[in-house]
N, C-alpha and C positions, 0 to 999 in steps of 0.2 A: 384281703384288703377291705379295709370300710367303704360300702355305697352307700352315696349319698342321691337323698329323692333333689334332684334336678329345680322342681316345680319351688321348693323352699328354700333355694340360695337367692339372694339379694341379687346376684347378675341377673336374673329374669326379667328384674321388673325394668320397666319402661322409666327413660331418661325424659325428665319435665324440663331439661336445661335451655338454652337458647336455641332457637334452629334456623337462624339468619345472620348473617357475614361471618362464617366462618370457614376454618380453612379444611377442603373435604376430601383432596387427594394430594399423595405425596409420588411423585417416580421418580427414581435416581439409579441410574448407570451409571456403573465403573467409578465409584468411589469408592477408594482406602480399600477395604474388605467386602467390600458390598456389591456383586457384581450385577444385578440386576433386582428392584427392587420397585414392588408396584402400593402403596399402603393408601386402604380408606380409612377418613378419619368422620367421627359421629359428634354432635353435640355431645354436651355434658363435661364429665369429666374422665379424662383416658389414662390409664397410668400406664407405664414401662419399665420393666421389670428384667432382672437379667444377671448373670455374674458379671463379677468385674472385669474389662476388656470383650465383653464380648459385641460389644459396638453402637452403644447405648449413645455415644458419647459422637460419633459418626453424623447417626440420624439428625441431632443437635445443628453440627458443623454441616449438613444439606441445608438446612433450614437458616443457618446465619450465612451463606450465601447466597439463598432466594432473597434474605433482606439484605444484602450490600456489604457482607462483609468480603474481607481484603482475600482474592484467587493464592492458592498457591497450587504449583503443579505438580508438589510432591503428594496430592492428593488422592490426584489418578491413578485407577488401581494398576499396580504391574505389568508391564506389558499391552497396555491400551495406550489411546492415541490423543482422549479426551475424557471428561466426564462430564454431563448431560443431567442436569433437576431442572425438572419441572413441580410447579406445584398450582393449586387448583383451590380457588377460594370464590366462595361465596358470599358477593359485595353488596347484594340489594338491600341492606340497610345500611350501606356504609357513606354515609354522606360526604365525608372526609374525601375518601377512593376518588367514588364517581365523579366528584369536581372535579379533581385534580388531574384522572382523565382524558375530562369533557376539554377540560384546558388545554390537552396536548392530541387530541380530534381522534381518542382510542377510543373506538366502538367498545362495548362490555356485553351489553344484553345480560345484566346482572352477573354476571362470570368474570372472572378472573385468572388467565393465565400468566404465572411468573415462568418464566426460563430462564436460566443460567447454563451457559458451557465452558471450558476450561481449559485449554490447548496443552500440550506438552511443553511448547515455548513459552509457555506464561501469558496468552495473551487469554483475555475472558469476554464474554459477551453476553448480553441481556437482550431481553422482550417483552413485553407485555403485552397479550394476545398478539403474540406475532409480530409487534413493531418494535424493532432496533431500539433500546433505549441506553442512556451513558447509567454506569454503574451507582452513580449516585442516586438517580431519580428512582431506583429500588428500596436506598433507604429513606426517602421521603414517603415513598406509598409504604413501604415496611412499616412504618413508625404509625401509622394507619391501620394494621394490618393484626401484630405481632408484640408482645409485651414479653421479653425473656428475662427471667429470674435465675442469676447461677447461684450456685452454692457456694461460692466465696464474697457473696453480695455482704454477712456482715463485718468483712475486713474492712471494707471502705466506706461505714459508717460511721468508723470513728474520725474520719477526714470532715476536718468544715464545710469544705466546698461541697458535698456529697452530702451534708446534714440541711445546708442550703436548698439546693437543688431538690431534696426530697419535700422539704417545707411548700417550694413554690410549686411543685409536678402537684402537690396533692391539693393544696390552696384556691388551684382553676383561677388564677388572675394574669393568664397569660398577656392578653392586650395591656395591662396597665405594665408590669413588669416590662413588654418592649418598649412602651414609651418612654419608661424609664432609662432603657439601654438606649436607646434614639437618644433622647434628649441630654443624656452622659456621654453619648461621641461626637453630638454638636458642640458640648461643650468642651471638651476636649480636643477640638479640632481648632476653635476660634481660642482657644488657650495657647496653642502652637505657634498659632499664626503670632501670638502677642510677644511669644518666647521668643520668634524669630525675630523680632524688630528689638529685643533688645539685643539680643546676639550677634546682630546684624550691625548695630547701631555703628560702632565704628568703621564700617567700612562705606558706609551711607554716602560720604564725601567725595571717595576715590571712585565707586561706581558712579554715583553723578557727574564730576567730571569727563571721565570715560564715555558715559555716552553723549554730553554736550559735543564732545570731539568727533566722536563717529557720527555723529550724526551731520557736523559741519562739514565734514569731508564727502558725504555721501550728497549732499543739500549743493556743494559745490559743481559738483560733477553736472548738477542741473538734468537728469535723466529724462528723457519723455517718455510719453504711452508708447510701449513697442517696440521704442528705439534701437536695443539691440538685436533685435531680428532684422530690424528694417535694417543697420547696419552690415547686418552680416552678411544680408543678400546681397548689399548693395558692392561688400567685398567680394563677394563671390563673383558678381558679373563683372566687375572691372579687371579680376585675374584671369579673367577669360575673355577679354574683351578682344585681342586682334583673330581668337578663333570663331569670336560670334560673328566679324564684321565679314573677316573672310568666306564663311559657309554663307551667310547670307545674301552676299555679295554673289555665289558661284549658282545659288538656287534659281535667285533672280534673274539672271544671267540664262539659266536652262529652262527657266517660265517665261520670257517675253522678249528676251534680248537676242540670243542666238539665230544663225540661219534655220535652225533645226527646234526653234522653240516650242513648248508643251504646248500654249495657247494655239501657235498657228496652227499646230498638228491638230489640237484637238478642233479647231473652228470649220478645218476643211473637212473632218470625219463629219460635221453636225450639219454640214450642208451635202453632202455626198447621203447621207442616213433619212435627211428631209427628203431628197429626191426621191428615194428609194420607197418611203412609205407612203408614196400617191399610188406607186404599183402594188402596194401591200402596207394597206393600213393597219396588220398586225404590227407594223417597226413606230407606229406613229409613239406607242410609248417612251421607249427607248427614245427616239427623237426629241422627244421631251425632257428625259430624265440628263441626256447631253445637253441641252441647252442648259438647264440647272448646273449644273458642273462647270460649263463655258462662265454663266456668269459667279461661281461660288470661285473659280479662278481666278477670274479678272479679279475680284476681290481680293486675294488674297495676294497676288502680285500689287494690288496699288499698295497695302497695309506694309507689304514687307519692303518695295520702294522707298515708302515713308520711315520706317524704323532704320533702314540705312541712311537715310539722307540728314534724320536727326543724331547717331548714333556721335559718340564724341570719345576717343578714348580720350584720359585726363590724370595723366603721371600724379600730377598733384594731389588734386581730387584721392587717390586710394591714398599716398601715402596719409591724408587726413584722417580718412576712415581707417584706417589701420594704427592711429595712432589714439585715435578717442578707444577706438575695441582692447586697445594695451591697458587702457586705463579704467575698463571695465572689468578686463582680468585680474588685472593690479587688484583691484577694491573687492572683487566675489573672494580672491583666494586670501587677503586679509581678514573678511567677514565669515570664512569657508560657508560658500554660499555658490550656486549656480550664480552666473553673470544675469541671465534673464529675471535673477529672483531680488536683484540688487533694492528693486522698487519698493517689492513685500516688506524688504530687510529694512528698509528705511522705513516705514510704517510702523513696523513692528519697534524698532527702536522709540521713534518717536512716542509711541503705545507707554512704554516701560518707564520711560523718560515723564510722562505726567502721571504715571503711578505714584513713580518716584518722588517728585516732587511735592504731590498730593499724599505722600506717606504719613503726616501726622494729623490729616483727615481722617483716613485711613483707620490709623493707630486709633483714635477716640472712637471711630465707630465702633473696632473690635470691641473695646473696650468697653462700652453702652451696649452692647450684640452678649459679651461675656456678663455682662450682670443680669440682664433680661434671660440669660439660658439657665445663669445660675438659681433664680428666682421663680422659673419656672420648675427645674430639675429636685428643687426643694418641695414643692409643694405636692410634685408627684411623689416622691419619697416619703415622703409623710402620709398620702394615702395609702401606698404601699406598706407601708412597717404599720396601719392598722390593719391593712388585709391579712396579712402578717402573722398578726397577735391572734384573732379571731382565730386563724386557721391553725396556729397554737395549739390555742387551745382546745379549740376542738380536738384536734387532733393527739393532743394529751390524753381527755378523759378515755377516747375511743382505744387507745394504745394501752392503757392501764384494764382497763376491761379485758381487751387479749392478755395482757402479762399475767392475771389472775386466773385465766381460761389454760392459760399453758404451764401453770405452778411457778411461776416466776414471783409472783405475789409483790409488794410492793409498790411504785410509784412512777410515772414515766412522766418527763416534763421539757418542751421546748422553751429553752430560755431564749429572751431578746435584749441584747443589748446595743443601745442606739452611739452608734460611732460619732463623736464627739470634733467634728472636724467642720472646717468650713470648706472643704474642698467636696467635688463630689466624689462617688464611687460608684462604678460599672453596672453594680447587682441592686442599690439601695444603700441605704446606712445602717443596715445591722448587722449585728454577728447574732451566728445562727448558734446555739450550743446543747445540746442533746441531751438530758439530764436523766438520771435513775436512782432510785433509793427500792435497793432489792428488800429491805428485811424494816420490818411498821419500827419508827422510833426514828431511825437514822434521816442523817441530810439528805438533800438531793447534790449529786454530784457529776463532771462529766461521764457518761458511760464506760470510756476505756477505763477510768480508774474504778468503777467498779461494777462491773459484768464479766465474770467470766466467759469462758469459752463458749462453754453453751448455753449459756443463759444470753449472751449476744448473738448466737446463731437464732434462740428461740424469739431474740426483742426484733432483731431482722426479720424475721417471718413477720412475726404480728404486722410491724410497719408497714410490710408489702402488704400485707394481706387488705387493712386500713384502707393503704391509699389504690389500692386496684380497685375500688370499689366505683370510683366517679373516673378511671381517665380513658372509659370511652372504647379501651381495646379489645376487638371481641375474643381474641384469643390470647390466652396466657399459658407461658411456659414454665415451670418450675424446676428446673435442674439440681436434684438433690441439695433441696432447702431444707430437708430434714435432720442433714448430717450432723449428728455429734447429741442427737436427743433418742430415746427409746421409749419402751413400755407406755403407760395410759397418755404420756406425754406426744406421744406418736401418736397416737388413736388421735387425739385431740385434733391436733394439726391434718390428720388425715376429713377427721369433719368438719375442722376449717374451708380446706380445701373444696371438700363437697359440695360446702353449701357455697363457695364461689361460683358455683359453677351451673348455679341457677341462674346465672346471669348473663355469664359467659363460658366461652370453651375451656377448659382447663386440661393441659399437658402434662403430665407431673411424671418424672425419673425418680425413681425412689429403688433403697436395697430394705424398706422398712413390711415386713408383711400387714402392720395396723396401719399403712395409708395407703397398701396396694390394694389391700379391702374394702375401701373407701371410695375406689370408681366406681363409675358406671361402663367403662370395656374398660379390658387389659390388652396389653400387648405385650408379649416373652419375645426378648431380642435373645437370642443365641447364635454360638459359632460354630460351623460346620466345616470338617477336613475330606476333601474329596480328588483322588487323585493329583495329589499332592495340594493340591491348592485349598487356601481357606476363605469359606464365605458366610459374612453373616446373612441370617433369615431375620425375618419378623413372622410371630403368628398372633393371632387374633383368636384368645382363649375361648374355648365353652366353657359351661358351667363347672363340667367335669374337672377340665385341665386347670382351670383358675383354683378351684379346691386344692390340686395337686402343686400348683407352683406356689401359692401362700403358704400350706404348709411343708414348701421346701424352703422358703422364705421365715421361718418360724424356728423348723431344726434343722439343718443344714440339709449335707447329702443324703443323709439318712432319713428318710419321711415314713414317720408311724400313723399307727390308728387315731395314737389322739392326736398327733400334729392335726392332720385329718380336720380333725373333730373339733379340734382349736378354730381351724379355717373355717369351717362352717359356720362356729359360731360368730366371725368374728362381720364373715360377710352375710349373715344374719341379721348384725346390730345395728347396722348404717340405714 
């Protein structure tokens, strides 16, 4: 076997990449294949490397559920109860994070814990440093956090909305772009309102009438403050009135009337309890607290004498109140309305009723509200489609410089053209359109018509590569962005990728040995069968191993001297 001196492979040397807000441990139990898994992660840039299926594609799926993607529980590994990611990032320079937070009162101390768990029943749950959070506020701080690149990223380049979106992600005019959407749902909101008065228009007659009616009937009724409560009581006590006079009547009767009444009883115990407490001034209390009672008594015998004396039962009298209460039933269940609410109800009409009326006030203000949005929403669209062009173009020259870096050679061009309408639109008034002239002479045209397959995977990269440059994420994921390119064309994108990674963290999944060469650590995912069951590992290369897995990476199962020697040289050249 060839040895190689250690001391002269490019994995030695020291990572100058970023060393602040990134993400620095991964742990995930009981997912898919993966039964227990502890992985640190370093500045720079990491690659991952592996056969196909052996569960490269797993790690990915831990990671888009730390940032909020959708639980399922066909995930948990077989015969488990749950599965459990935590992941571990480092935010003290993450300005974004720590607001957002400080906003929700989550201590950090510059640290970062995400947890995700996964139930068998489907149910999932989050935390950040141990606080309960809903599943979404993961991908708010994600999008903070984590910038993932798949490998099917250049299919939906060739979509408008996607060619857009990539223009404005890299552009950095996020505030003017939402004023723009702000100010395109005002106006569309007081466009509705405008829609609906003409829609409306003919029924404008039958509803005003209608409510002049309801509201005369309810106006008649003449209701007062409270009324129906104070009715209702007042029906309560009059159905009960020969049982109030009689009990009343029989109390009184046992308080001061009887041979055997409370009062006397109690007046002779208050004089018999006085005498007592000249022999024992301990009772003087007591002798006091019965006088209190003697006179809290008398009182209440004069009140209740008097309540009898004015009480009146009064036939008449209820069947009245019972006859206005039918007509407050009557109008709640015509209005379907509580009776006590009948008062609101009449407010409220009356409310709708000077709407109503006042509807072609109304109407004009919309209408002077809808010119002033539209005059505003124009002049914002208009700075926008310059920030627009600028960023075009920028973004052109920088795109053609990669297309030439990656043998693509040719021409890359954001076209703008300005939508020709008086109405507004959502995003602004342009159409976004993606243009490439592969070969020096030809037009520039839309990309699907002419990029192939891998020359669109290669114009994909470039773009990402272009716009990761300003959006702030300290880590970046790459999920086999290489697919469908090889030989010095790979090398290339492999020191693309490197030199990203001066900046920030770089992730990268690759089956390519010229950009597995290209990190600064590896990491070999493989699959493991062990009394019956299968798990995958991660390991974390040496020198040695790393030699040995590029040039397995190089010529397949078979790995020679000079595969070997290939490897050496290749992580040598970086």
């Amino acid at each position: 076997m060839l040895q190689i001196t250690i001391n002269s492979i490019y994995f030695a040397k020291s990572c100058t990449g970023v060393n602040e807000g990134v993400l620095r441990e991964l742990v995930i139990n009981d997912l898919a294949v993966i039964n227990s898994l502890n992985l640190d992660f370093k500045p720079g840039m990491t690659v991952l490397t592996g056969e196909t299926g052996a569960g490269k594609s797993i790690l990915l799926d831990a990671l888009g559920l730390i940032l909020g993607d959708r639980a399922d529980a066909n995930l948990i590994r077989g015969g488990k109860d749950k599965t459990d990611i935590t992941a571990i990032f480092s935010i003290n320079n993450n300005s974004n994070v720590n607001d957002r937070l400080n906003e929700m009162e989550i201590e950090s101390d510059d640290e970062l814990f995400i947890r995700r768990t996964i139930s068998k029943d489907g149910r999932s749950r989050a935390y950040l440093n141990n606080t309960p959070v809903p599943i979404q506020t993961l991908k708010e701080i994600g999008e903070n956090l984590i910038d993932i690149h798949g490998q099917h990223a250049h299919q939906s380049l060739s979509k408008p909305k996607m060619q857009r979106q990539l223009l404005d992600q890299f552009g950095q005019y996020d505030a003017l772009l939402q004023d723009v959407t702000k100010t395109y749902q005002q106006w569309k909101q007081v466009n509705n309102q405008l829609q609906n008065f003409k829609t409306n228009g003919e029924d404008f007659a039958a509803r005003l009438t209608l409510l002049k009616y309801q509201i005369e009937e309810l106006e008649e009724l003449s209701i007062g403050e409270s009324e129906y409560t104070e009715l209702s009581e007042d029906l309560k006590r009059q159905s009960h009135s020969q049982r109030l006079l009689d009990s009343c009547n029989r109390i009184l009767s046992e308080l001061s009337v009887s041979d055997s009444a409370i009062n006397d009883r109690l007046s002779h115990h208050q004089r018999e309890i006085a005498e007592l407490s000249v022999i024992d001034n301990s009772l003087e209390n007591i002798s006091n607290l019965l006088d209190d009672a003697s006179i809290q008594l008398d009182e209440a015998s004069h009140e209740l004498k008097a309540y009898v004396e004015r009480f009146d039962i009064d036939a008449e009298q209820m069947s009245t109140i019972e006859n206005r209460l039918d007509k407050f039933h009557d109008l709640a269940r015509k209005h379907k309305v509580r009776p006590d609410a009948l008062t609101e109800h009449l407010e409220l009409l009356t409310t709708q009723l000077s709407q109503l009326e006042g509807g072609q006030e109304q109407h004009d203000l919309l209408q002077q509200k809808k010119v002033e949005l539209t005059e505003q929403y124009f002049k914002l669209a208009e700075k926008l489609s310059k920030k627009r062009s600028d960023a075009a173009n920028s973004i052109s020259v920088d795109v053609t410089v990669k297309m030439h870096e990656l043998a693509i050679g040719g021409k890359f061009n954001i076209e703008l053209e300005n939508i020709e309408e008086d109405t507004p639109h959502q995003f602004g008034m342009d159409k976004v359109s993606f243009q490439v002239s592969t070969n020096p002479g030809q037009p520039l045209r839309p990309i699907t018509k002419v990029a192939s397959g891998g020359e669109l995977s290669r114009l994909s990269l470039a773009i990402q590569i272009i716009g990761s440059k300003d959006n702030g994420v300290p880590t970046m994921i790459f999920d086999e962005v290489d697919a469908g390119i090889s030989g010095g064309i790979a090398e290339i994108v492999g020191k693309l990728l490197h030199g990203l990674a001066e900046h920030r963290q770089i992730l990268c999944v690759t089956h390519l040995a010229q950009v597995a060469s290209c990190g600064h650590h590896h990491l070999l995912v493989n699959k493991t069968t062990k009394e019956n069951e299968t798990f995958t590992q991660v390991v974390h290369l040496d020198p040695q191993q790393r030699i040995d897995e590029v040039a397995r990476m190089l010529a397949g199962m078979e790995v020679t001297n000079e595969s070997r020697a290939n490897a050496v040289q290749m992580l040598e050249s970086v």
